[in-house]
Steps between C-alpha positions, in 0.01 A plus 500: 500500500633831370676708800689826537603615829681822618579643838574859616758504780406819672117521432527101634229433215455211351377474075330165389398548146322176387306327155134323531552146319889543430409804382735833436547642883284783426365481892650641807454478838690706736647418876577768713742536837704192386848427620730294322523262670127391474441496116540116406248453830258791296503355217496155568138597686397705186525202290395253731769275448877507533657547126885456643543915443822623408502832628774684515487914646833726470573868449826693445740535818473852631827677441659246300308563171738649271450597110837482302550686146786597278518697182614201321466125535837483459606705854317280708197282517163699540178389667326492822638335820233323733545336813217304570345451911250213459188552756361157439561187310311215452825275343597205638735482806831358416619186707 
């Protein structure tokens, strides 16, 4: 079973692009008002069955998003500094 998923934070809408017979995922089917919280539980009913999703849904940290450059590699590293605030996570709690 081919599957793509995407979510969009603010819209709360949720992307399931999917192949017929292991087909390419050239299919979509969209879910609207969904909170983050609920999209193993949406997509677990989509597909009828439970496929152990790993879902994972994080955006930048407001304010503490910071891109770094200097005029040569050699003054400094250059790049772009993220910090990450995870909404939901379907990993494994530790013991």
């Amino acid at each position: 079973m081919n599957l793509a998923v995407f979510y969009l934070i603010r819209a709360r809408k949720l992307f399931l692009f999917y192949g017929q017979d292991n087909g390419l995922p050239v299919n979509c089917h969209v879910f609207n008002d969904v909170e983050a919280p609920q999209i193993k539980h949406v997509l677990t009913e989509a597909i009828g069955t439970d496929l152990n999703w790993l879902v994972t849904v994080a955006t930048s940290w407001e304010g503490r998003t910071e891109s770094r450059y200097a005029p040569r590699p050699s003054q400094g590293p250059q790049g772009l500094g993220v910090s990450l605030f995870f909404h939901e996570n379907s990993f494994a709690k530790g013991r």
